[in-house]
Backbone bond lengths (Angstrom), bond angles and torsions (degrees), N, CA, C in turn:
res aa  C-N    CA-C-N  psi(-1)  N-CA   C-N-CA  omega(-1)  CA-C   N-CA-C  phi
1 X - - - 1.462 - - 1.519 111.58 -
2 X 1.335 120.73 -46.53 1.766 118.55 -162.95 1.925 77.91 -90.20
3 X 1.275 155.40 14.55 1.133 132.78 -179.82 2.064 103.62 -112.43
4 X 1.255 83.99 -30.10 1.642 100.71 161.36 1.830 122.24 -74.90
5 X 0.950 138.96 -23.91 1.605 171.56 112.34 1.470 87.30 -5.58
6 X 1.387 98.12 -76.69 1.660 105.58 -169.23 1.535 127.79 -54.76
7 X 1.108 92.65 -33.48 1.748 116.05 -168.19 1.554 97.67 -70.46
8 X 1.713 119.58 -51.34 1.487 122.65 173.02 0.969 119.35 -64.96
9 X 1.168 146.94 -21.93 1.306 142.26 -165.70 1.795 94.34 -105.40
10 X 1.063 119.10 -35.96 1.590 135.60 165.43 2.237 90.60 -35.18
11 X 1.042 97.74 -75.53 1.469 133.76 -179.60 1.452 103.44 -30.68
12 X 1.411 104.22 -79.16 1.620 119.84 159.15 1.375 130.85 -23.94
13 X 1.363 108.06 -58.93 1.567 110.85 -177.29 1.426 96.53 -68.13
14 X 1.752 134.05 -48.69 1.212 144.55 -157.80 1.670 97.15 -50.79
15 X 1.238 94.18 -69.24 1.753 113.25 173.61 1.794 117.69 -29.10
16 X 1.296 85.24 -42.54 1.807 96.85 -159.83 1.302 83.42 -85.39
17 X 1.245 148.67 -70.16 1.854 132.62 -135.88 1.476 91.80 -102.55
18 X 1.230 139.98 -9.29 1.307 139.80 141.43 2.122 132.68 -37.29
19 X 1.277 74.56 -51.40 1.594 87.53 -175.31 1.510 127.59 -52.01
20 X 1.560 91.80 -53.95 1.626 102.53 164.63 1.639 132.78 -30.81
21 X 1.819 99.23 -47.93 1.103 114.74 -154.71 1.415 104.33 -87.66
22 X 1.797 112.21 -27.33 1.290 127.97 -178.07 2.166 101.68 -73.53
23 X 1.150 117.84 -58.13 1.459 146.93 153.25 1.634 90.07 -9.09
24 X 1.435 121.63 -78.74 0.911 135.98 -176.50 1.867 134.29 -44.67
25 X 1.637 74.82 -62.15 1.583 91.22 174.71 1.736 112.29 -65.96
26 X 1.274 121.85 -32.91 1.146 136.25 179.96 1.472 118.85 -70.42
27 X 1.571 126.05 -39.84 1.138 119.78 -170.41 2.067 97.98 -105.33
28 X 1.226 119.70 -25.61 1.603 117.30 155.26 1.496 115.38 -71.56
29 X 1.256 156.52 -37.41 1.187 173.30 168.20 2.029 129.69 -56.86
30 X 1.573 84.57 -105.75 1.429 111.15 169.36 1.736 103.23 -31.83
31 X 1.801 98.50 -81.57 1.212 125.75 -147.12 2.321 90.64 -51.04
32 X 1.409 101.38 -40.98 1.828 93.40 -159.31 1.636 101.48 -71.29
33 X 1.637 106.25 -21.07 1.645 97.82 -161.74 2.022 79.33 -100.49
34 X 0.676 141.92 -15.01 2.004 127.24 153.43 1.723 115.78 -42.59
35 X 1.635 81.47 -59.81 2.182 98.30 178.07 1.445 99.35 -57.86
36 X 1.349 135.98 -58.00 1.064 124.02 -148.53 2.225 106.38 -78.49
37 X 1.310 105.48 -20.72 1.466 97.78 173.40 1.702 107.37 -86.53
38 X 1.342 113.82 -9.21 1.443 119.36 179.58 1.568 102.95 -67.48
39 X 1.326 98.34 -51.74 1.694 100.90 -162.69 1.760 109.79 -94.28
40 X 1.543 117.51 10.12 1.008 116.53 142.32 1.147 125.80 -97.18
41 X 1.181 130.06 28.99 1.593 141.00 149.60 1.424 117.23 -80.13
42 X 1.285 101.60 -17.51 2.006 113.41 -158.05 1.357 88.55 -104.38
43 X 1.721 100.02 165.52 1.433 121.98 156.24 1.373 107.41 -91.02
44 X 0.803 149.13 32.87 1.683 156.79 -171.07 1.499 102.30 -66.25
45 X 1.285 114.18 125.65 1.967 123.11 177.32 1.643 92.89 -91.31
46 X 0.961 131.43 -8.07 1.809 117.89 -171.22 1.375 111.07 94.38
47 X 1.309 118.88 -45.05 1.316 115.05 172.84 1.598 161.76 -101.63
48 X 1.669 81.29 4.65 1.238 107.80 173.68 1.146 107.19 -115.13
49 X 1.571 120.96 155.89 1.412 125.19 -170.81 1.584 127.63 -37.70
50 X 1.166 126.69 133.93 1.283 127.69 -171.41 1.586 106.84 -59.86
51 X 1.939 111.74 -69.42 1.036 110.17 149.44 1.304 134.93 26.15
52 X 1.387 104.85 -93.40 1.344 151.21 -155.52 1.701 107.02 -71.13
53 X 1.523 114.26 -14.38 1.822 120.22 -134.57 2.310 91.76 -102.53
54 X 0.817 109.01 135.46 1.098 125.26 174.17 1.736 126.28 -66.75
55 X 1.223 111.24 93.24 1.442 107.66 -158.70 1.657 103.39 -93.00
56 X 1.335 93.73 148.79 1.768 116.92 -168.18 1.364 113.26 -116.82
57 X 1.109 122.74 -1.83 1.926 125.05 -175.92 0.755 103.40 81.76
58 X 2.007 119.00 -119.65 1.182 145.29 -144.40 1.407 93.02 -124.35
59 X 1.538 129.52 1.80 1.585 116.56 -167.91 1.735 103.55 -54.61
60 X 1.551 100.99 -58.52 1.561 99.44 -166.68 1.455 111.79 -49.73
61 X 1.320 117.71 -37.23 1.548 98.42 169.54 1.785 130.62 -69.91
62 X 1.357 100.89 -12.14 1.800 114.21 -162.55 1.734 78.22 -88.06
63 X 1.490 133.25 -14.81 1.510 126.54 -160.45 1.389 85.10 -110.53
64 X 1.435 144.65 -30.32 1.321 115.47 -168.61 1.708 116.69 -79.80
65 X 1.608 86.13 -10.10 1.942 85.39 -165.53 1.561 96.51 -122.29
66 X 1.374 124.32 12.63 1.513 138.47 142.14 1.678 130.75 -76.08
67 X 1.186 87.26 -79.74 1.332 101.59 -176.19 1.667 148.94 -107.80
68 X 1.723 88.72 14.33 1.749 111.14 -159.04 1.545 80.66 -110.74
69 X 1.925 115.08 128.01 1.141 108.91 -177.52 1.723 91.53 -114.06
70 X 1.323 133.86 31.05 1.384 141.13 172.55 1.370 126.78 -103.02
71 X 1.591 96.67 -24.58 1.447 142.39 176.04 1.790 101.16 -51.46
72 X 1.163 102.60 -83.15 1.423 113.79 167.85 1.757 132.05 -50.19
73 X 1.238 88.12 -27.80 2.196 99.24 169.57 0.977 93.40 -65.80
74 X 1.478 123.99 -72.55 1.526 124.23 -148.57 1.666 123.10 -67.53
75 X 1.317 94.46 -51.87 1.843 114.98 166.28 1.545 86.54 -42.60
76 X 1.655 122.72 -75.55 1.903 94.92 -156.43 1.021 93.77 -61.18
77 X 1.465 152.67 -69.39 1.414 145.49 -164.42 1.437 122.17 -15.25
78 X 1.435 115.29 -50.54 1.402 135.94 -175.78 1.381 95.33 -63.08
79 X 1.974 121.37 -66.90 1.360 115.24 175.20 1.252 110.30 -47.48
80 X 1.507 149.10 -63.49 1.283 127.38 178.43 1.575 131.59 -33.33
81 X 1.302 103.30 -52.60 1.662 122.19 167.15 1.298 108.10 -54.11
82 X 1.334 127.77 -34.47 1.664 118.89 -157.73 2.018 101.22 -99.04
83 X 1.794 116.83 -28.90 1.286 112.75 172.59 1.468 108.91 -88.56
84 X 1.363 121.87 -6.47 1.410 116.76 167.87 1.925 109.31 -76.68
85 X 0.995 115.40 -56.32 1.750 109.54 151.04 0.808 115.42 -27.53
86 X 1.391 105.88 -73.81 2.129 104.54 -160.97 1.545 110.76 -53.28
87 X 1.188 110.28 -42.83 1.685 117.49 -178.66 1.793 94.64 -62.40
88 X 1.026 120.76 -58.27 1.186 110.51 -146.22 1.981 108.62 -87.13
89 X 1.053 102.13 -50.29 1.550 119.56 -173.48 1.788 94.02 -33.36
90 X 1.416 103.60 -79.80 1.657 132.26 -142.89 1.997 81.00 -54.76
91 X 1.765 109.72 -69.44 1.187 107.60 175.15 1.035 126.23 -18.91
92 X 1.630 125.15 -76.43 1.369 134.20 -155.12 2.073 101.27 -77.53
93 X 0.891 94.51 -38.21 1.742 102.66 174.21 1.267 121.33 -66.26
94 X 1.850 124.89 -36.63 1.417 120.41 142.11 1.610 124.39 -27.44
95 X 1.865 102.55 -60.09 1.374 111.43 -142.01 1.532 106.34 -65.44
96 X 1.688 102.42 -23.75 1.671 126.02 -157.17 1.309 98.69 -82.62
97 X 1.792 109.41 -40.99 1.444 103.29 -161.81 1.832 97.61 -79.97
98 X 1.387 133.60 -21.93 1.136 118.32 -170.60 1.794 97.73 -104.68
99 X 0.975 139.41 33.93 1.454 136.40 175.43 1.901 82.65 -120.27
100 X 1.102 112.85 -46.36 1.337 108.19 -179.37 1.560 116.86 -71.31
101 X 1.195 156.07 -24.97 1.231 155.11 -116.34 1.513 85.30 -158.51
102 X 1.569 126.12 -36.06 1.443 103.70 173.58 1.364 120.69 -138.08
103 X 1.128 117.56 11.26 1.666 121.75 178.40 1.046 100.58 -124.59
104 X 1.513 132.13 -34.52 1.485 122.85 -178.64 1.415 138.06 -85.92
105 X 1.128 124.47 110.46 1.714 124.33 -170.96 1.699 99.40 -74.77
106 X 1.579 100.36 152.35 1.252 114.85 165.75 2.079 87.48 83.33
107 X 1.063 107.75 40.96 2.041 102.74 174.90 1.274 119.71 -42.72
108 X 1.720 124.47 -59.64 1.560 119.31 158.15 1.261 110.67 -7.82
109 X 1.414 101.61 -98.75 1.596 95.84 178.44 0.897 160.42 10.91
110 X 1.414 99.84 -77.41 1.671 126.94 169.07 1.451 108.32 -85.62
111 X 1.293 136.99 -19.55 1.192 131.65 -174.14 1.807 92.91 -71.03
112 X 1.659 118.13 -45.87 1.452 130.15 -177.27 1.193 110.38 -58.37
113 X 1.295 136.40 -62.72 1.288 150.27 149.53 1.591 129.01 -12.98
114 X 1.415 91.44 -50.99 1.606 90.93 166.58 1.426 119.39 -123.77
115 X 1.485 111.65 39.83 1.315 131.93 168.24 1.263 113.54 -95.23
116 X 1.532 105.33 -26.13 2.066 127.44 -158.19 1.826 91.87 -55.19
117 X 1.178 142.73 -58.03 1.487 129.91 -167.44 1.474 108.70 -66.77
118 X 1.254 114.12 -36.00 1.816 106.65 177.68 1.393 121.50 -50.17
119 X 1.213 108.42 -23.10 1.884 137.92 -178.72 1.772 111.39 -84.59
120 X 1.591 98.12 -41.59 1.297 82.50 -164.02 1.918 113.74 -78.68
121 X 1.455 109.08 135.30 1.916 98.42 -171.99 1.629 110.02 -64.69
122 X 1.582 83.98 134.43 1.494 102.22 168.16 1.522 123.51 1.25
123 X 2.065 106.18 -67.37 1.552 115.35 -175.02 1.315 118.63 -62.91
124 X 1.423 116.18 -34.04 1.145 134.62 -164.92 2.050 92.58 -71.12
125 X 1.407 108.56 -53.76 1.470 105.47 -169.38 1.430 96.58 -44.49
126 X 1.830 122.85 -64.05 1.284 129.86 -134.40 1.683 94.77 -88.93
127 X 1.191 129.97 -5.32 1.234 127.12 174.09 1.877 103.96 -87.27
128 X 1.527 117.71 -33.97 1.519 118.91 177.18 1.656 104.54 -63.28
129 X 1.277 121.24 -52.57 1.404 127.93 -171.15 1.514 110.14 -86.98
130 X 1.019 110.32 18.54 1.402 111.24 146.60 1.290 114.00 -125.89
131 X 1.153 146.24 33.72 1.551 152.95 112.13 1.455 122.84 -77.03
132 X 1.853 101.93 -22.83 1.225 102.24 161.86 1.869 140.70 -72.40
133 X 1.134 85.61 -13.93 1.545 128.76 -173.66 1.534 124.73 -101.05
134 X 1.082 109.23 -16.87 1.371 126.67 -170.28 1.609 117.07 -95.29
135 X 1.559 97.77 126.26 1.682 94.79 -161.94 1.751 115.01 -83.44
136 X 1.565 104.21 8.75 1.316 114.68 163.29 1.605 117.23 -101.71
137 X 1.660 111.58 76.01 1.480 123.44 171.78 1.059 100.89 66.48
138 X 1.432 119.38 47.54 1.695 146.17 176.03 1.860 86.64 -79.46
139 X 1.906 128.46 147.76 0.756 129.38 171.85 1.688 119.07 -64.12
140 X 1.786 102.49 -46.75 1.553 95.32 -168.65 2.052 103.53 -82.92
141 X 1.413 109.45 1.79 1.513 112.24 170.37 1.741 107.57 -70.81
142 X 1.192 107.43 -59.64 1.593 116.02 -179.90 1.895 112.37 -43.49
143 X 1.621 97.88 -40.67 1.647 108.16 179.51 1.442 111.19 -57.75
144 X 1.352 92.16 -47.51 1.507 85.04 -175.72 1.403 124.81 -67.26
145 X 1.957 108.26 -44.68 1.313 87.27 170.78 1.377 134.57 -79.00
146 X 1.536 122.40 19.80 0.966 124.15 -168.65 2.131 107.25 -87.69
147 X 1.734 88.26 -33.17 1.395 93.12 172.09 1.523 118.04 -104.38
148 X 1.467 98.74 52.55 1.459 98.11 179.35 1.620 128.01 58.27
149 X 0.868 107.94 37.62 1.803 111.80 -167.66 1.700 103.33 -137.65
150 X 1.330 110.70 42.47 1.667 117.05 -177.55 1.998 111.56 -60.91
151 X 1.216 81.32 -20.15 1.780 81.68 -173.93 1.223 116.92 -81.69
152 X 1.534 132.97 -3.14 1.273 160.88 150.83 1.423 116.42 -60.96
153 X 1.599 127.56 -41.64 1.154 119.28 168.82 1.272 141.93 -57.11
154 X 1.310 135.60 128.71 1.214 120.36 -179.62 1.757 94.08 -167.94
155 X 1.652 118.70 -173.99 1.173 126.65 -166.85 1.134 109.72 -92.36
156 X 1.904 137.92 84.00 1.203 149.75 -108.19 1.914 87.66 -87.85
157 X 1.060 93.59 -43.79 1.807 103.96 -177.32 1.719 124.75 -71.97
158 X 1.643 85.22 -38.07 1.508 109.68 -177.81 1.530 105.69 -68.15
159 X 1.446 126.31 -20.63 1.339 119.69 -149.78 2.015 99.31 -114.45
160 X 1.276 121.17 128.10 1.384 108.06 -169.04 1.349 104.06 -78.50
161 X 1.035 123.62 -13.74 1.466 116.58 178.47 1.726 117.77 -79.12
162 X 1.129 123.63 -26.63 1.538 148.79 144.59 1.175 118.51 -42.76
163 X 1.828 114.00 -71.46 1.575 123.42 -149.33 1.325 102.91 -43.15
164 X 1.445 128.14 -74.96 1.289 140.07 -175.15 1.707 119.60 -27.99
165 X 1.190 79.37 -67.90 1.820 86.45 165.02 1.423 137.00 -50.85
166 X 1.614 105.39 -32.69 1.336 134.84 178.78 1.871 116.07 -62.15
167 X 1.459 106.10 -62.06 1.248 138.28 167.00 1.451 107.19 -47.72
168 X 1.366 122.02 -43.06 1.358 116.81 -150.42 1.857 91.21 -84.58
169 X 1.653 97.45 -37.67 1.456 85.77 -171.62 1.252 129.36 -49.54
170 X 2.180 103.25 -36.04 1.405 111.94 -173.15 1.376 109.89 -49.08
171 X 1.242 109.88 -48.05 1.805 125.99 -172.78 1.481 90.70 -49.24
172 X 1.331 125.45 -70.95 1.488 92.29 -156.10 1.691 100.09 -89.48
173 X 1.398 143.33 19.72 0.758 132.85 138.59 2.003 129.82 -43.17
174 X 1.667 94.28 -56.49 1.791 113.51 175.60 1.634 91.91 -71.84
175 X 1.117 135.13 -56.44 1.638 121.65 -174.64 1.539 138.29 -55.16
176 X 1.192 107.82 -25.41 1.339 129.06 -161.13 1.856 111.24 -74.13
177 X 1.434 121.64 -47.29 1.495 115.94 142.81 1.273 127.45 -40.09
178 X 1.232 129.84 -37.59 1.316 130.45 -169.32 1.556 108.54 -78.86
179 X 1.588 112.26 -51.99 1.603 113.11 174.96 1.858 103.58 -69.27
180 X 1.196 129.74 -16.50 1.444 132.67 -157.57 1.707 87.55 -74.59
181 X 1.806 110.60 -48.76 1.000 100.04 -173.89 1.602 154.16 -82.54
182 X 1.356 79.52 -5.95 1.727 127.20 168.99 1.441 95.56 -72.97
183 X 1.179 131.18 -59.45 1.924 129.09 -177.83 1.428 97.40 -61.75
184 X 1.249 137.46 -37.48 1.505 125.50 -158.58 1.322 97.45 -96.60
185 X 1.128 145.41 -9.85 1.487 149.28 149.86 1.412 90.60 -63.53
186 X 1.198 148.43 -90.12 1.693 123.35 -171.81 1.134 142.12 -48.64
187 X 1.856 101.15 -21.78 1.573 97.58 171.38 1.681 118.01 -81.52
188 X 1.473 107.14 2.98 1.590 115.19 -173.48 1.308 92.90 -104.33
189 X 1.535 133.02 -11.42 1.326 144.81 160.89 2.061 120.36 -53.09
190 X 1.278 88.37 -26.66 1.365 116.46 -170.70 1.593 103.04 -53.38
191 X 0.894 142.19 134.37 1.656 124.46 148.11 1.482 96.17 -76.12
192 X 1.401 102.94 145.70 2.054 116.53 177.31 1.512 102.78 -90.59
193 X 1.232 107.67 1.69 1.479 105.79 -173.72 2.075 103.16 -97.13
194 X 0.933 126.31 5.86 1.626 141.62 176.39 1.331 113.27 -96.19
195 X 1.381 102.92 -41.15 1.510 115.27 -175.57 1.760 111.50 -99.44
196 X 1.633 110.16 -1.39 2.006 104.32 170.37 1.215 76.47 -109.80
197 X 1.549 151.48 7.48 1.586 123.44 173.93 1.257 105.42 -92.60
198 X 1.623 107.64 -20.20 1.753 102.75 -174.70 1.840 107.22 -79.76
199 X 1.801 95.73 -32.67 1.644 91.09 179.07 1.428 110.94 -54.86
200 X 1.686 112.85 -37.44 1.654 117.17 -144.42 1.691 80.25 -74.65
201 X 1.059 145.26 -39.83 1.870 162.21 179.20 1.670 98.37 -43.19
202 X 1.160 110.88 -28.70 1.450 115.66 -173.12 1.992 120.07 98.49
203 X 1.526 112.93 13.83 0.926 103.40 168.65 1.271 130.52 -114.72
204 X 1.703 119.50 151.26 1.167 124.13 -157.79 1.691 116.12 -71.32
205 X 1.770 100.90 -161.63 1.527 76.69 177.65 1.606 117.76 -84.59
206 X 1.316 111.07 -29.39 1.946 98.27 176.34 1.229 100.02 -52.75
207 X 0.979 142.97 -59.52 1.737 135.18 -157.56 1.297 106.57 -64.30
208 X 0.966 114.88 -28.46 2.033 115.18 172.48 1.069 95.00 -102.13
209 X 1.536 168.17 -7.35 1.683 126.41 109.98 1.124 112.25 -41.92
210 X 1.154 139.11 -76.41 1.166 133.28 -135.59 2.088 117.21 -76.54
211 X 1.850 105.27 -13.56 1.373 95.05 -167.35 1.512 90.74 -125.30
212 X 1.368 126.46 10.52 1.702 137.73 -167.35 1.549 111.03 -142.28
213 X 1.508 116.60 -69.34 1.755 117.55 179.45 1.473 106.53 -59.09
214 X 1.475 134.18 -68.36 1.205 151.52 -160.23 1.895 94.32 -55.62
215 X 1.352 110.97 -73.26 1.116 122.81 -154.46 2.676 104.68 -56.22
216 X 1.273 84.82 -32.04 1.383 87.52 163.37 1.369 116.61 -99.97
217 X 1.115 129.91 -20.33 1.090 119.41 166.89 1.928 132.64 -78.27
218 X 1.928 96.58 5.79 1.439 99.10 -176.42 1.504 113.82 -80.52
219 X 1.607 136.72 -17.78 1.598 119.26 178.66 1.672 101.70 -66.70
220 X 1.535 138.23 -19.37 1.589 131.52 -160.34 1.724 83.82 -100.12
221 X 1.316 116.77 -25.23 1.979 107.77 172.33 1.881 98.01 -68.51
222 X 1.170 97.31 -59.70 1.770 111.68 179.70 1.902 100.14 -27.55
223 X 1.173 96.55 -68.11 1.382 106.84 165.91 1.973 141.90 -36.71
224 X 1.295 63.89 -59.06 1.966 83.34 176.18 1.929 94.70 -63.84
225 X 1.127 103.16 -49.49 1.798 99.56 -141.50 2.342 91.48 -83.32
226 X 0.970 92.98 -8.32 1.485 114.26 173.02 1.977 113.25 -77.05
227 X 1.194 108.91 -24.65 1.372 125.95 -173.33 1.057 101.18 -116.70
228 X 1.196 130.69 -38.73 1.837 127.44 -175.26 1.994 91.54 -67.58
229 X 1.200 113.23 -42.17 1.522 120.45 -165.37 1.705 111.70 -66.43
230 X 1.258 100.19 -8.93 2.081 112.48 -167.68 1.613 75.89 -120.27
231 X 1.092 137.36 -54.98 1.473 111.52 -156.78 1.465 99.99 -76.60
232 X 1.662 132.37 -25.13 1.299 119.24 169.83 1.551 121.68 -56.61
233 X 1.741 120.69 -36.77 1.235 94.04 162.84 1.718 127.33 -117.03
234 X 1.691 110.56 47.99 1.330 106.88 150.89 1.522 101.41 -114.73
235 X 1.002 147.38 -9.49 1.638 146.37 142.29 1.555 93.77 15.33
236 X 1.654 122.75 107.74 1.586 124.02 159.10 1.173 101.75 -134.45
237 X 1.207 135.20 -75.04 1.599 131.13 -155.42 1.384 104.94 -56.62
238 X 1.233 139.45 -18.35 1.544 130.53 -163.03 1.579 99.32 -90.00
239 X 1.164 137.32 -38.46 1.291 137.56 -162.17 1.491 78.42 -113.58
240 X 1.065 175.16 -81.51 1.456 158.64 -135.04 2.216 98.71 -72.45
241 X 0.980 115.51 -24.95 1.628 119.08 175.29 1.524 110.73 -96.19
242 X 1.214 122.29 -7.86 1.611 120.92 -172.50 1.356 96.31 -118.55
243 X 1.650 123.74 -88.89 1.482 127.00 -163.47 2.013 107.83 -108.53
244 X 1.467 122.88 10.21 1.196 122.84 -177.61 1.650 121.56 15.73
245 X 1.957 87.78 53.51 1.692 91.04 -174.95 1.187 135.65 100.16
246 X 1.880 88.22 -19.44 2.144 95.68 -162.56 1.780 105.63 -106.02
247 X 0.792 125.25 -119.61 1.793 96.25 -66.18 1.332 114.71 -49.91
248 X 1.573 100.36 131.27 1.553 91.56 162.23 1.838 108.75 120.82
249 X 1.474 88.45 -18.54 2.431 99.24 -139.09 1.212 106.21 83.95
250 X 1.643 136.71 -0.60 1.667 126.25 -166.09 1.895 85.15 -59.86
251 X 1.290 133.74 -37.50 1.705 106.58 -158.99 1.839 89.03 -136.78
252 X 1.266 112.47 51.82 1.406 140.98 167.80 1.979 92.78 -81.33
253 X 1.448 122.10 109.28 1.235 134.09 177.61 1.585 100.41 -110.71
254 X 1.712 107.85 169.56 1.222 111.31 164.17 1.309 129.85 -58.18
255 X 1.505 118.69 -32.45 1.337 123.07 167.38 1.001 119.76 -58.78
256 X 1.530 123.81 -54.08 1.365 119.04 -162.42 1.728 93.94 -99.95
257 X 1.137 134.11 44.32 1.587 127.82 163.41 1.936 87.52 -138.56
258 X 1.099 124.94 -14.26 1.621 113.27 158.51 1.559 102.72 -75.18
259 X 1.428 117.34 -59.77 1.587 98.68 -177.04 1.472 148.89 -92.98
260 X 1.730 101.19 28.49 1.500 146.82 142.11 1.594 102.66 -60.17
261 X 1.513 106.02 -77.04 1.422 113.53 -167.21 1.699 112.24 -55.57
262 X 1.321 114.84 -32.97 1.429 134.33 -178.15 1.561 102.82 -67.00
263 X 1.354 119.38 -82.83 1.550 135.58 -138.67 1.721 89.83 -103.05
264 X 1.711 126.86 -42.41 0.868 111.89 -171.64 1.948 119.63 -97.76
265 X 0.914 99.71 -31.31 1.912 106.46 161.84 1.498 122.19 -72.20
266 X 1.773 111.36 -21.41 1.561 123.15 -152.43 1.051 108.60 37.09
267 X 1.523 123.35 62.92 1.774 117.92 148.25 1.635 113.32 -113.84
268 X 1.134 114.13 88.99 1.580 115.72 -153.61 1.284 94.78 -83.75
269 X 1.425 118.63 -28.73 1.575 114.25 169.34 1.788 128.12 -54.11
270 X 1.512 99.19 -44.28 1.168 101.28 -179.46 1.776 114.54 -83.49
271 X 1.278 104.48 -12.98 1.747 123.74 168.50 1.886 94.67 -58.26
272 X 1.434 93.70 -78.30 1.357 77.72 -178.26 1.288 143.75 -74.81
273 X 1.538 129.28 14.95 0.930 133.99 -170.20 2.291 93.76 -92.43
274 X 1.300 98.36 -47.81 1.411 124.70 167.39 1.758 109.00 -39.65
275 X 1.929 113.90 -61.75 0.915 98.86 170.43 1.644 134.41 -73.73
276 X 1.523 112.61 -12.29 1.547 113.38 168.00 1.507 106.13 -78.10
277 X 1.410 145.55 -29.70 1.176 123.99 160.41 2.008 128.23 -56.80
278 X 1.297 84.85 -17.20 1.546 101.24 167.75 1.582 128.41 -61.55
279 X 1.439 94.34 -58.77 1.377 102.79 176.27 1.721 120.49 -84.23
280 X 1.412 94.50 -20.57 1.619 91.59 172.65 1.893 112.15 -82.70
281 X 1.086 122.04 1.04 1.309 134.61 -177.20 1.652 89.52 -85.35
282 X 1.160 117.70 -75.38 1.732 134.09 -177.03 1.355 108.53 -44.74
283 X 1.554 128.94 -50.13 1.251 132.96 169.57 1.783 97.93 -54.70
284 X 1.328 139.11 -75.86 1.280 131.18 170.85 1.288 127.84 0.20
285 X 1.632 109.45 -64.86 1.392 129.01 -169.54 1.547 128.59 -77.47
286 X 1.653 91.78 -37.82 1.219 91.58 174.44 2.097 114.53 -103.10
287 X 1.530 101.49 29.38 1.181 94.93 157.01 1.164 118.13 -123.61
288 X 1.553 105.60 -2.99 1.758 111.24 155.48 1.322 113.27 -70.75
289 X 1.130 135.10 -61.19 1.587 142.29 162.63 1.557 109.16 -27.96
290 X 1.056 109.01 -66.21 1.685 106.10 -177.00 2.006 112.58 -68.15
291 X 1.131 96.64 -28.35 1.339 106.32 168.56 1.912 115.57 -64.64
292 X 1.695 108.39 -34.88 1.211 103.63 -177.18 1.627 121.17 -88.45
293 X 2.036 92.97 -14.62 1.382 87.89 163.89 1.271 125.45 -113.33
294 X 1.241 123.46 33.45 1.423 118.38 167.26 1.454 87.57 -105.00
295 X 1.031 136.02 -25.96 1.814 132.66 174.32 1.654 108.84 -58.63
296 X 1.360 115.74 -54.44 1.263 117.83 158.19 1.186 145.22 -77.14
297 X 1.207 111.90 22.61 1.896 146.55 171.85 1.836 92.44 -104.77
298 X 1.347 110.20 -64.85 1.431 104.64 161.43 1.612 139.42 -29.77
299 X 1.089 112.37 -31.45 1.485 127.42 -157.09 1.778 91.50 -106.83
C-alpha cells in the first residue's frame, strides 16, 4: 500500500513538471507545423478570413512539381548555395579551429580576431560587400585591376553569373566563427594525453591529426556539417539584404521565392504548401546523413 502511494505521487510530480514543457513544445511546435500543412491545402491570400478561404487539397502540391517553372530555379539554386557551404564552412572552420588550438601561440587573440564577422550585424555585413563588390571603386574590383586581371571585373552581385557565388561566399564568410567555435570546444574536448602517446609511438603531427584529432573529433564535424545543411536551406535575410533574388532570379532561393509567393503575390496557401515541401526535403537529408554517419561510427 505505502509503495503504491509512492508510485502516484511518483506519477504526480512526473505529470506536473512535465506538462509545461509538453504545453509548450506543443503549442510553439506541433500546433504551427499542423497550421501550416492545413493552410497549404487552401487557396487562402493571408488576408481574408481563414474561415472564409477556399480549400484545394493536394492541388498546390500537384502545381509545384507540375506546373511552377520558378519552383525548379530556386530549389537548384538553394542546392548550389547549400554544397557551396557544406564544402566550404565545415572545411575552413576545421582548419582555423586546429591552427588555432594547436599551432598558434597567443589563442585569445586569434580566437577574437577571427570571431570579428560573427559580431558584425547582418545589414552592416551585406551593405560592406556590396561596396566590396561593386564595379564602381568596389574593393575586390580595384584588386583585380591592380594585379592585372581587369577582365574579371564586373558588378559581383549585379552580374547573374556571379550573384550566386558572390552571396554564398558572404554566408560562409558571417558563419565560419560560429562553427570555428563549436570545433575548438572539441578540440579542448580532446584529452592531450592520446595525442603525446601517439607522438611518444613515433608519430608526427599529420598522423596525430589525421589517426587521433580528426578521428575524435568527427561526431562535433557530424554536427557542424548537419547545421550548415538546415541553415543552407532556411538562409533569408542574407539574399533578401544583398540581391533580394536578383538579378534576374540568378540567387532567387526557396525562402525568398516562398516569401515573394506569400507576402508579395498573397498566395499564402501556395507559400505554404512550397514551404512544407521545404522542410520535408531538409528533414530527408539530414536523416540520410545522420543515418550514414551513425552507420559509419558503427563500422
Amino acid at each position: 500500500m505505502h509503495k503504491t502511494k509512492r508510485y502516484r505521487k511518483q506519477v504526480r510530480n512526473f505529470v506536473f513538471f512535465l506538462t509545461p514543457s509538453i504545453g509548450i513544445y506543443t503549442f510553439f511546435w506541433v500546433v504551427p507545423i499542423i497550421f501550416n500543412f492545413v493552410v497549404s491545402a487552401s487557396a487562402w491570400n493571408g488576408m481574408s478570413a481563414f474561415a472564409e478561404t477556399k480549400w484545394v487539397g493536394l492541388k498546390n502540391y500537384v502545381k509545384i512539381f507540375t506546373n511552377d517553372t520558378m519552383f525548379p530555379k530556386a530549389f537548384g539554386h538553394n542546392i548550389v548555395f547549400t554544397l557551396i557551404t557544406v564544402i566550404c564552412i565545415p572545411l575552413i572552420s576545421c582548419l582555423l579551429a586546429i591552427a588555432v588550438e594547436r599551432f598558434l601561440r597567443h589563442k585569445g587573440i586569434f580566437r577574437t580576431l577571427f570571431f570579428i564577422p560573427a559580431i558584425v550585424p547582418l545589414l552592416a555585413a551585406a551593405i560592406l560587400f556590396q561596396w566590396i563588390y561593386s564595379i564602381d571603386g568596389g574593393l575586390l574590383n580595384e584588386a583585380l585591376g591592380l594585379i592585372g586581371l581587369k577582365a574579371l571585373q564586373r558588378n559581383f552581385l549585379g552580374d547573374s553569373r556571379t550573384a550566386l557565388g558572390a552571396v554564398s561566399f558572404i554566408s560562409v564568410w558571417k558563419s565560419i566563427p560560429f562553427y570555428m567555435t563549436i570545433l575548438i570546444s572539441g578540440l579542448q574536448g580532446i584529452p592531450e594525453e592520446l595525442e603525446e602517446a601517439a607522438k611518444i609511438d613515433g608519430a608526427d603531427g599529420r598522423k596525430v591529426l589525421r589517426y587521433v584529432t580528426l578521428p575524435l573529433l568527427k561526431p562535433i564535424l557530424v554536427i557542424v556539417f548537419g547545421l550548415v545543411v538546415i541553415d543552407g536551406f532556411r538562409t533569408f535575410d542574407l539574399i533578401y539584404a544583398t540581391t533580394n533574388g536578383g538579378p534576374n532570379y540568378a540567387t532567387e532561393i526557396m525562402t525568398t521565392y516562398i516569401y515573394r509567393v506569400g507576402f508579395g503575390d498573397f498566395r499564402m496557401g501556395y507559400a505554404t504548401a512550397l514551404s512544407s515541401v521545404n522542410i520535408i526535403f531538409v528533414l530527408i537529408i539530414t536523416s540520410v546523413y545522420l543515418r550514414i554517419s551513425n552507420k559509419s561510427n558503427l563500422e
